[in-house]
Structures are given as C-alpha cells and as structure tokens.
TILOFI-717295 format. One record per residue (C-alpha): residue in three letters; residue number from 1; x, y, z. Coordinates in pm, 1 decimal, always signed. Example, Ala and Ser with C-alpha at 12.3 -4.5 7.8 and 13.67 -1.06 7.14 Angstrom:
BEGIN
+-----+-----+----------+----------+----------+
|  aa |   i |       c1 |       c2 |       c3 |
+-----+-----+----------+----------+----------+
| ala |   1 |  +1230.0 |   -450.0 |   +780.0 |
| ser |   2 |  +1367.0 |   -106.0 |   +714.0 |
+-----+-----+----------+----------+----------+
This chain:
BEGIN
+-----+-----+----------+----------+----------+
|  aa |   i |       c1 |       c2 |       c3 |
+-----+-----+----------+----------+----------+
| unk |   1 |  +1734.9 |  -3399.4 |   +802.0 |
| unk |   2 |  +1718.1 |  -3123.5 |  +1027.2 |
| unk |   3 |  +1443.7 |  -3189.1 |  +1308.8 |
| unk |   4 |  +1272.8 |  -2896.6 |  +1554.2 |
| unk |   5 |  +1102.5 |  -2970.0 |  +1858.3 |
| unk |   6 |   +774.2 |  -2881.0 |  +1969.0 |
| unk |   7 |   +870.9 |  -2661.6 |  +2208.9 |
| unk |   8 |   +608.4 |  -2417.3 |  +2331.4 |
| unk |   9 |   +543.2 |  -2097.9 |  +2136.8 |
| unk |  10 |   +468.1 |  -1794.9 |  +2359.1 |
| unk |  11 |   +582.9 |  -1505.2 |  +2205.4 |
| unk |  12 |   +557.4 |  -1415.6 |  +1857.0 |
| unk |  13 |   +783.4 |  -1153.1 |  +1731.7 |
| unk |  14 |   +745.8 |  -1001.0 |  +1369.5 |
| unk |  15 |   +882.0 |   -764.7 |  +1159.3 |
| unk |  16 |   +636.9 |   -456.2 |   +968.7 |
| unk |  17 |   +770.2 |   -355.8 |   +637.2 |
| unk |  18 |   +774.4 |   -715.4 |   +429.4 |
| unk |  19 |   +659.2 |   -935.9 |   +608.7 |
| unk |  20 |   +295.5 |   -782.5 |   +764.9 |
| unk |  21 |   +307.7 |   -434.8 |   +601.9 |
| unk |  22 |   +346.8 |   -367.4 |   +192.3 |
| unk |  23 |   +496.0 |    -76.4 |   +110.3 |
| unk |  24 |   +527.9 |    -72.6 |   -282.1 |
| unk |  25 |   +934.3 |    -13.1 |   -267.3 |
| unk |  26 |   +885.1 |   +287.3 |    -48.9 |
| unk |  27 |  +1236.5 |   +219.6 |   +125.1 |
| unk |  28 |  +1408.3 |   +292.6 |   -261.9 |
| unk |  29 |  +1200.7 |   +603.8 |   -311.3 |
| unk |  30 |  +1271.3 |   +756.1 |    +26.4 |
| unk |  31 |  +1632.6 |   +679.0 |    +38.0 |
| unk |  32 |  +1652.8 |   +806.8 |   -369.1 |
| unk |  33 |  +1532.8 |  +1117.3 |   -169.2 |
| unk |  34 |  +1746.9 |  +1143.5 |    +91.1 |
| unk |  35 |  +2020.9 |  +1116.5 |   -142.8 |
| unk |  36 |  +1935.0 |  +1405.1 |   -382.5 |
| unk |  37 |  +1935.2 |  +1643.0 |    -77.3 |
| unk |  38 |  +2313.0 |  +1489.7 |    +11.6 |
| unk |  39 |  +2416.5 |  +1626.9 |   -330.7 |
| unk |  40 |  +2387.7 |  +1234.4 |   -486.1 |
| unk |  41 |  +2288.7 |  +1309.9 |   -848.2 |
| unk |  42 |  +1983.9 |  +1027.5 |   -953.7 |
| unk |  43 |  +2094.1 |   +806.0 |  -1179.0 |
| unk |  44 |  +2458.8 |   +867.4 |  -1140.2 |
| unk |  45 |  +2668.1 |   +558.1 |  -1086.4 |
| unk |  46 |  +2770.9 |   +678.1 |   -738.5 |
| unk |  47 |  +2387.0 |   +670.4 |   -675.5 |
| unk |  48 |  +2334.4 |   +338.4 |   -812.7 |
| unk |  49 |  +2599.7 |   +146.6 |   -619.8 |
| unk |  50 |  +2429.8 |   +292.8 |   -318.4 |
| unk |  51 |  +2073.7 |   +257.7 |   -376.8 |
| unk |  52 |  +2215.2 |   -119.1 |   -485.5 |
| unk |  53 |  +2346.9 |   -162.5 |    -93.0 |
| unk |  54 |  +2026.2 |    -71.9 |    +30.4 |
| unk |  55 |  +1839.6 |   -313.2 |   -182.4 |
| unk |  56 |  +2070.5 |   -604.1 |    -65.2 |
| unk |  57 |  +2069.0 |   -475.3 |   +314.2 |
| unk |  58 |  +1671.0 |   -486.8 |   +354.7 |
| unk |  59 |  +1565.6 |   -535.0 |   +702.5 |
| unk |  60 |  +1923.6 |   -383.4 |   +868.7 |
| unk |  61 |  +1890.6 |   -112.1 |  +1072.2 |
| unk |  62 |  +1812.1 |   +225.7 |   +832.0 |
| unk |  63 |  +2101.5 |   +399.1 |  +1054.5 |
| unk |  64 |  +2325.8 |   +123.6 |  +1047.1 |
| unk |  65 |  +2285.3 |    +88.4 |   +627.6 |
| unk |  66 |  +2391.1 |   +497.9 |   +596.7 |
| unk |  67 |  +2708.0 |   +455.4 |   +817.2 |
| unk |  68 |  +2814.9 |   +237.8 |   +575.7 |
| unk |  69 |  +2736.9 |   +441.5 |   +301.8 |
| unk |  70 |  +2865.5 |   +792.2 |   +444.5 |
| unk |  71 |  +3103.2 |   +688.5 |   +666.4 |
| unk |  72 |  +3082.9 |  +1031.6 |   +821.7 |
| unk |  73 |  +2792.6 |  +1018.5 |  +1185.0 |
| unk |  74 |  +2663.6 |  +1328.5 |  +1119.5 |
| unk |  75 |  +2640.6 |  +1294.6 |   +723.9 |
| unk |  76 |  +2461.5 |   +885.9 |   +848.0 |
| unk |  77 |  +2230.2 |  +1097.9 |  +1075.3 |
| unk |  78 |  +2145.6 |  +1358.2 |   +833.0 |
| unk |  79 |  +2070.2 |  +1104.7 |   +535.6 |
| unk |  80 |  +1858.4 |   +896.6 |   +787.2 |
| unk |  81 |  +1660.1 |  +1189.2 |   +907.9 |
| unk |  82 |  +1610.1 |  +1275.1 |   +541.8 |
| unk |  83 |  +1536.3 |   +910.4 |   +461.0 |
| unk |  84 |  +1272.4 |   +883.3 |   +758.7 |
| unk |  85 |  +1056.3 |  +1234.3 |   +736.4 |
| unk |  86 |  +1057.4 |  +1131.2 |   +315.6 |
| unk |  87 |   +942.2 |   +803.1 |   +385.7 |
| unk |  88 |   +681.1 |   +922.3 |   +686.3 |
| unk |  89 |   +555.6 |  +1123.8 |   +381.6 |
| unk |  90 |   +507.3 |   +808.7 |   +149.1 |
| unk |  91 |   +327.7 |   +699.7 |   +475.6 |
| unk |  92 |   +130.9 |   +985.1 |   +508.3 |
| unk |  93 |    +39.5 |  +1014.3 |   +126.5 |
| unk |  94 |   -149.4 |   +633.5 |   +159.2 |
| unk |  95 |   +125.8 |   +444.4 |    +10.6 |
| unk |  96 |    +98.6 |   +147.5 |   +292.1 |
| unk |  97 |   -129.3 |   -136.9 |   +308.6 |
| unk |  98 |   -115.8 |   -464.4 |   +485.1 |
| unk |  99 |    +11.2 |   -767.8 |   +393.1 |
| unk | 100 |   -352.6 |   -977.9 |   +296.7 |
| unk | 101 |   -428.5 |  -1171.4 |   +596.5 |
| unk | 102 |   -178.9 |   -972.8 |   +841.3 |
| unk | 103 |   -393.1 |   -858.9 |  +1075.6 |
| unk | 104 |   -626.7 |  -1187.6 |  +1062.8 |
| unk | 105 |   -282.6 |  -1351.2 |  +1165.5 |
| unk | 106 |   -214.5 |  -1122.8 |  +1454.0 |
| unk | 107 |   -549.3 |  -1154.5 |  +1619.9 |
| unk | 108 |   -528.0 |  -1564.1 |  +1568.8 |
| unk | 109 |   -198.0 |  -1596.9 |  +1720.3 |
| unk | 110 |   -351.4 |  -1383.9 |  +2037.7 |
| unk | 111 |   -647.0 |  -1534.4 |  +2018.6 |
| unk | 112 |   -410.8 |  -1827.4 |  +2109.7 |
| unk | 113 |   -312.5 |  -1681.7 |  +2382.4 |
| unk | 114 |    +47.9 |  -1588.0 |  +2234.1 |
| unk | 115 |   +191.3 |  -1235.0 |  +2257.9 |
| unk | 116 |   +295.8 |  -1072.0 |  +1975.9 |
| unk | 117 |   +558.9 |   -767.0 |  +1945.3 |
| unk | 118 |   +598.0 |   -572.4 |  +1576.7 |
| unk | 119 |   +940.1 |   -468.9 |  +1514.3 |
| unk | 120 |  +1136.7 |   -249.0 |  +1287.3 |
| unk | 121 |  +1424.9 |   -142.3 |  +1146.6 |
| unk | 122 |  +1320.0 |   +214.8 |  +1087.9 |
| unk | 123 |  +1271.5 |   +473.2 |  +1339.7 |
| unk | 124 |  +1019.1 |   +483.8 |  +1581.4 |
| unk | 125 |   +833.3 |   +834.6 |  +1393.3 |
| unk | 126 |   +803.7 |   +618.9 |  +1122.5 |
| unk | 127 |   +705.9 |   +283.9 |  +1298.8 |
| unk | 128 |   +422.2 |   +531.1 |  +1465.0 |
| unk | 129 |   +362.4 |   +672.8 |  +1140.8 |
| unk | 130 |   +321.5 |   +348.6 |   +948.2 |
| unk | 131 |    +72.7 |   +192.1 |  +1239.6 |
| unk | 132 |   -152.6 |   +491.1 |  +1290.6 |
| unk | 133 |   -181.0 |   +502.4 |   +893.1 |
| unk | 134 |   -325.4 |    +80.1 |   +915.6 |
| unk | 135 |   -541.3 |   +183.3 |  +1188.9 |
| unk | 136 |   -300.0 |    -40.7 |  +1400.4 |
| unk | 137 |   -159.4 |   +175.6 |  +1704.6 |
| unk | 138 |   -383.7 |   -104.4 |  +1921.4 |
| unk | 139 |   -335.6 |   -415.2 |  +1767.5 |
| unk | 140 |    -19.7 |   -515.6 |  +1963.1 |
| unk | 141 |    +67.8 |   -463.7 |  +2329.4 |
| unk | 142 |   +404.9 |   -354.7 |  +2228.5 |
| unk | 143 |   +601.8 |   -216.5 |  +1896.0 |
| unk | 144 |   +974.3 |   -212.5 |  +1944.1 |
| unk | 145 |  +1245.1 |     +1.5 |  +1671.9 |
| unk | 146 |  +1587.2 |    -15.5 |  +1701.5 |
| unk | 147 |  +1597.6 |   +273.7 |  +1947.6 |
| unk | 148 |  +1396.9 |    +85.3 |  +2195.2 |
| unk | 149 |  +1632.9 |   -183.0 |  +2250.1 |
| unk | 150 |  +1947.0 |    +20.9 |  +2303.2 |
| unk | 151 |  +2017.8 |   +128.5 |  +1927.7 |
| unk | 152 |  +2159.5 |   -177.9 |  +1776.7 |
| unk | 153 |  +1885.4 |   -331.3 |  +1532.7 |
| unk | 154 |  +1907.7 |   -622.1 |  +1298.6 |
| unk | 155 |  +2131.3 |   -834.3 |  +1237.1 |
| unk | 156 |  +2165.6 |   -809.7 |  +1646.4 |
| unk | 157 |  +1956.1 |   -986.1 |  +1863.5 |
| unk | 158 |  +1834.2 |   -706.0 |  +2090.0 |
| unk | 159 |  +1520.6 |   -656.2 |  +1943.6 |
| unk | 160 |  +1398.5 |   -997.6 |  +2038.6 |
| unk | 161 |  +1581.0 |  -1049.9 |  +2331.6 |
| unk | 162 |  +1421.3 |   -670.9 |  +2439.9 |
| unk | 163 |  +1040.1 |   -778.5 |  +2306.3 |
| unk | 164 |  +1124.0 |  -1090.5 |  +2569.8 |
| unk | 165 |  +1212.0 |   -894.7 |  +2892.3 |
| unk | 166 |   +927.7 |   -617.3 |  +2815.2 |
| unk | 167 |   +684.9 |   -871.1 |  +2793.3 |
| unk | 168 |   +783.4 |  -1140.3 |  +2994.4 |
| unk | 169 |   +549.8 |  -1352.2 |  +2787.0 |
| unk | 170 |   +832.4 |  -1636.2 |  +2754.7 |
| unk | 171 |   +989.3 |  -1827.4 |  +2993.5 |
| unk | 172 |  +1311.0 |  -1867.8 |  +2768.0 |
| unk | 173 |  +1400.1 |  -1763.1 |  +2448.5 |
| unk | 174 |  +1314.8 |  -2151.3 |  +2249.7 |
| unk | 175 |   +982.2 |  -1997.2 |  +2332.3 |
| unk | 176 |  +1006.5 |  -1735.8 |  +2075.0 |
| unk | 177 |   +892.9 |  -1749.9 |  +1759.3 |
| unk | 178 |  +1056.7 |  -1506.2 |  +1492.2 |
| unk | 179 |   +908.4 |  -1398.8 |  +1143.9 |
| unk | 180 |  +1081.6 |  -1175.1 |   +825.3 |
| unk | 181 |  +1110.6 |  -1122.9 |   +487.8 |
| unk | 182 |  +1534.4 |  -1082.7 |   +518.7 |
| unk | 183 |  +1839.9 |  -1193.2 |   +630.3 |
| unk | 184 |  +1840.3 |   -976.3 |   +884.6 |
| unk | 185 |  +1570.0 |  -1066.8 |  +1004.4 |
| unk | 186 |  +1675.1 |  -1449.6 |  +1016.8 |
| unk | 187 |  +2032.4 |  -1398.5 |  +1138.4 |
| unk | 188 |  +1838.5 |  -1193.3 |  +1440.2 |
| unk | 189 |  +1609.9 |  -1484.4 |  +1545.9 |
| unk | 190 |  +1894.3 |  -1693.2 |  +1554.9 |
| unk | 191 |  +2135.8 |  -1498.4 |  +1752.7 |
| unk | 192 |  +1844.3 |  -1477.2 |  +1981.3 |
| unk | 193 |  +1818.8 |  -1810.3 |  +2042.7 |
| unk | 194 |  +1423.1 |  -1853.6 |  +1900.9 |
| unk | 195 |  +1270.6 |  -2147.2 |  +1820.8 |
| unk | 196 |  +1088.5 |  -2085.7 |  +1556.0 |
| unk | 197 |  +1280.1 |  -1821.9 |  +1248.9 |
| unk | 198 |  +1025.8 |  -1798.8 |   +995.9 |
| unk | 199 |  +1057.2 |  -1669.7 |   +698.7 |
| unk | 200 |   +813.7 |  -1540.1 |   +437.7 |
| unk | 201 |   +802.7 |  -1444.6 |    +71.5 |
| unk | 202 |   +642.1 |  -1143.9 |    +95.3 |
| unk | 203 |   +957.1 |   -931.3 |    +99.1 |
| unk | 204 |  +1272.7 |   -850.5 |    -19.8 |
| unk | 205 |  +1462.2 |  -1140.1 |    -37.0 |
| unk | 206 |  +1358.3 |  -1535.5 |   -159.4 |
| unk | 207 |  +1366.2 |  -1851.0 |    -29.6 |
| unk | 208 |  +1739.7 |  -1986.3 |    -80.1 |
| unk | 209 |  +1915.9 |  -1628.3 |    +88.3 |
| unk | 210 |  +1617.1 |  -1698.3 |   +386.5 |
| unk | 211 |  +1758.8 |  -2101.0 |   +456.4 |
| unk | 212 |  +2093.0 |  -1924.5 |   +419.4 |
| unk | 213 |  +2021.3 |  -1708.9 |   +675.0 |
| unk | 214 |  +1898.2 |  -1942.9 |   +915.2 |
| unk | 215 |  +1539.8 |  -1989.5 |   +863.9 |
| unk | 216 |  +1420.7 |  -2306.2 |  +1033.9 |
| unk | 217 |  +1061.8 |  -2244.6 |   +783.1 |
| unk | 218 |   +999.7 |  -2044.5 |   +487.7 |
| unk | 219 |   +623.7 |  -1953.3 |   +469.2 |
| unk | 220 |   +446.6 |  -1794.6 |   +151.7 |
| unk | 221 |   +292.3 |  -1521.8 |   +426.2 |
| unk | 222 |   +266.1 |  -1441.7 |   +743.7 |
| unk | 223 |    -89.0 |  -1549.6 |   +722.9 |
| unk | 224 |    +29.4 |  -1878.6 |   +739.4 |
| unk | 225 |   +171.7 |  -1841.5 |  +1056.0 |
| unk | 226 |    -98.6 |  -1925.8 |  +1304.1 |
| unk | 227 |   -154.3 |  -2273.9 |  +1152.9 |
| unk | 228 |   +274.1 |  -2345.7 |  +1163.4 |
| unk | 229 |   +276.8 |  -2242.4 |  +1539.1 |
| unk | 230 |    -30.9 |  -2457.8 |  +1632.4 |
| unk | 231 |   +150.8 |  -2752.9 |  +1620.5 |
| unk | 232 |   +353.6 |  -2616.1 |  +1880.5 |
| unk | 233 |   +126.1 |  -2615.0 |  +2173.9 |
| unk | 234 |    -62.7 |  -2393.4 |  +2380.1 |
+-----+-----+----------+----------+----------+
C-alpha cells in the first residue's frame, strides 16, 4: 500500500467551480449558449458530441476545451468570449452558491496558519464575477485563472507552481496541498509536485476517474479538508 509522509502543509491551493463553488451545471448552459450564436443548432448531433467533450473535459482550461472543438483561434476565442459573458450572466442572475462548509474550510485552514490560493479554469471576468457574487473578493490573499500564470491552465502545472512563487508561502512544492473535483485538477497537483492531491465528490467526476488521475485522497468535500491536513503539521 501506497504510504504519504507527513510532510508539512503550507499552502493550500483549490479549485472554485466543484469543488468550493456549486454552480447547478452552469458550464453546460453557458457553453449550449455560446454554441447557438456559432450557428450550432441545440440538440443537433454535432451539438451533442460537443457539449459531450465539455462534460468529460471539466476542470481544463475553458480556452483550451474550444480549440479542440473549433480548431480555428479566432472561432476558440469567439466561442470562449461567448461562453464567459453567458456564464458571467448565470453569475450575475444568482445561479452560484457555495459548496456547504466552503468558506468554514477556508478560514480553518488560515486560521492554521496555511495560505490558501482559489484557482480556475475560466477567465479571470468570470473568476471576479463568481467571487464578488459569494461575497468572497476578500477571503483569499490571492485568486489565480489561467491567464495569470502565463495562459496554460489545467492539466499544466502552472497554476500551482504560479500560486507558489506569488506567495512564497512554501518552501518547496511537497508543501503544497492541492484540491478538485476533476482530472484536471489531479493530473495538475501532480505535475506540480504537491503533496497532498485531494480530491472531492462534489464535482464533475467520481471517485475511480479521481485515483486515476492521481489523487493521493478522495474527500466527500472540501469541508473535510482542514481535519486531512491537520495531521500534517503546523
């Protein structure tokens, strides 16, 4: 049996949509969006095979997801613009709440004295939009999108590895703990090098695709996360 060591946790990094933030399948409504105003008739088989890739690639980068599905940059950029301002509308409209115990989790882990970054894969307009709309703009020192950490998101590392030189928090990355509701978000942690990849049922995807992934724990919430991480000392 696989064994972890205690290694001191320092910096916490987690993902929004999934695993800390519920947003009711807003990622399938906005994207069904996007793709009506590309021309993509609903409920059209073209249509389905798409909005079927964007199920299974939950927690990639949004940009990344429509290069694959358009091929063409400036038909990718146009469906993610479309795909961000409809979802920032969802947003707007109420249609975001937090995960129970989220925030509870957040302050306990820097009550701790551990530093915790919120990433995402969507754009940072929507990140903003999705935080001011939980009251959350001040809950974190620092909120990282794909943008922030030179474009790639998940899979990549750079998130992390970014939300570790920003913050300086860690001395090395076995001092990171990582937490998701994806693949992506597993394969991530462990390119980076963390610790800790936790993942959580919360999301899109279940326990058997998280081990696949890499996930050293599988947690029913992120709540949960606090009470895993203090048995790796402060």
């Amino acid at each position: 049996m696989k064994t972890y060591s205690k290694t001191d946790i320092k910096l916490v990094v987690l993902d929004m949509a999934g695993t800390t933030v519920a947003d009711g399948g807003l990622v399938e409504q906005a994207f069904s969006r996007a793709a009506e105003r590309l021309g993509i008739t609903p409920g059209s088989p073209d249509h389905a095979e798409k909005l079927d890739y964007v199920r299974a690639t939950m927690g990639e980068s949004k940009i990344s997801v429509f290069r694959h599905l358009f091929g063409d940059e400036t038909l990718a950029q146009r469906a993610n613009t479309v795909f961000e301002a409809a979802y920032g509308d969802l947003v707007d409209g109420g249609r975001v709440a937090p995960i129970p115990g989220a925030r509870e989790a957040i302050e306990q882990l820097q009550d701790a004295g551990r530093t915790v970054v919120l990433t995402t894969g969507f754009a940072r307009v929507t990140q903003d939009a999705i935080l001011g709309a939980l009251g959350w703009r001040d809950l974190v020192t620092l909120t990282l999108c794909p943008a922030d950490a030179g474009g790639r998101g998940r899979p990549y590392p750079d998130m992390v590895l970014a939300a570790l030189l920003r913050t300086g928090a860690a001395d090395g990355v076995r001092e990171i703990a990582v937490a998701g509701d994806t693949v992506y978000d597993m394969r991530s942690g462990c390119r980076a090098g963390a610790g800790i990849v936790a993942g959580v049922r919360t999301g899109a995807h279940d326990e058997r695709h998280l081990r696949a992934g890499g996930a050293t724990h599988v947690l029913d919430s992120v709540a949960e996360l606090p009470a895993l991480l203090a048995g790796f000392s402060r």
